[in-house]
C-alpha positions, 0 to 999 in steps of 0.5 A: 500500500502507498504511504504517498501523499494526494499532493505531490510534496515539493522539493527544490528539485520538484519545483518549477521555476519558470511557468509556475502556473502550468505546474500540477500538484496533485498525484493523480495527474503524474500517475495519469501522464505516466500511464499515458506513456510508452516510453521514458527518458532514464539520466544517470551519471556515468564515467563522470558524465551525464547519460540519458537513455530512453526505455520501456516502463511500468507502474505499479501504485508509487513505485515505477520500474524499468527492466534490461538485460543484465549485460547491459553496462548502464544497468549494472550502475542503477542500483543505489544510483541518483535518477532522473526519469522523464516521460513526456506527451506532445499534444500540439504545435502552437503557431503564435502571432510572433515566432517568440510566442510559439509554443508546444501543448505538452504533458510532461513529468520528471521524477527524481529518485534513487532506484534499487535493484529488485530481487524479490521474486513475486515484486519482479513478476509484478514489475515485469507484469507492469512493464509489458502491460504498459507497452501492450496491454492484455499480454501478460495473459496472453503470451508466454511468461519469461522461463528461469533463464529469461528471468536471470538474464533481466534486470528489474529496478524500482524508482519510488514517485515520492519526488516528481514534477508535473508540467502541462500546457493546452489551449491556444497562444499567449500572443501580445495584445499589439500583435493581435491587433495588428491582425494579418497573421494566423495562430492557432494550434495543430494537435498532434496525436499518437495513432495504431496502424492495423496489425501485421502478423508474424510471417509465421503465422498460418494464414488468416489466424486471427488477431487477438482481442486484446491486440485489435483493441488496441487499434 
């Protein structure tokens, strides 16, 4: 169970700076942005310098997880290792009256912790559970869960959303009053959506097998 609070608490990393008003404080919004997403952007320091890595992710309640295979070099550094995870939505292009008023309609969250290495048995089915979940929801059930040796190949690590940051920007631009005086000019904002295409099978599938529920419902 969570001992988190409603409100996100903040910290001097958490708080924003510029644009304050487009910030959000309540937790369901970073859980909202975070399950909107596919992928997340992972900054960690390696060899003295900054390294920022995109990979997939899940959530469960509080705690958010990434996996990778062991043998990858910046895996082995995560456990005890200050993070940054960022995960954000481009909603839309703002064209303004003046090119300094452009903007973009975005969702973002960035949250700072220290991740751990999990090496419970049951807490690693449920954050693996999570991550394929995240990116295609329904395979869990449907495919084949990783054996003994996919499991010991597979590093899972837990990042507690204590520490975040929640941005959002929507509506139109904040053209100066001169500028829309003047008239002349268009503004306005051309959305951006993420969008599926139709499934396509496997070549070795036998001809006309049918598409899972849980794949066309995602279409």
């Amino acid at each position: 169970m969570s001992t988190t609070t409603p409100t996100l608490s903040s910290t001097p990393r958490s708080t924003p700076t510029r644009l304050r008003e487009r910030a959000r404080s309540d937790r369901a919004d970073l859980h909202a942005v975070l399950d909107a997403g596919l992928v997340c952007h992972v900054g960690l320091v390696r060899d003295g310098a900054p390294v920022v890595l995109p990979t997939g992710y899940g959530r469960v309640d509080d705690v958010l997880y990434l996996h990778g295979s062991t043998g990858a070099g910046w895996l082995r550094m995560l456990d005890g290792a200050p993070v940054c995870v960022t995960v954000t939505h481009l909603d839309g292009i703002v064209y303004a009256r003046s090119t300094f008023h452009h903007s973009m309609n975005y969702r973002s969250a960035v949250v700072h912790g220290t991740a751990r290495v999990v090496r419970d048995p049951d807490e690693v089915l449920r954050a693996l559970e999570a991550v394929t979940e995240q990116l295609a929801p329904g395979s869990w059930t449907h495919a084949r869960r990783p054996d003994r040796r996919e499991l010991a190949a597979t590093g899972v690590f837990a990042v507690d959303l204590a520490e975040a940051a929640v941005k959002v920007r929507s509506g139109p631009p904040g053209d100066d009053e001169e500028d829309i005086a003047q008239g002349g000019r268009w503004a306005g904002v051309l959305p951006v959506r993420t969008t599926f295409g139709d499934p396509i099978p496997d070549p070795t599938l036998p001809a006309g097998a049918p598409v899972p529920d849980h794949v066309r419902a995602r279409r």
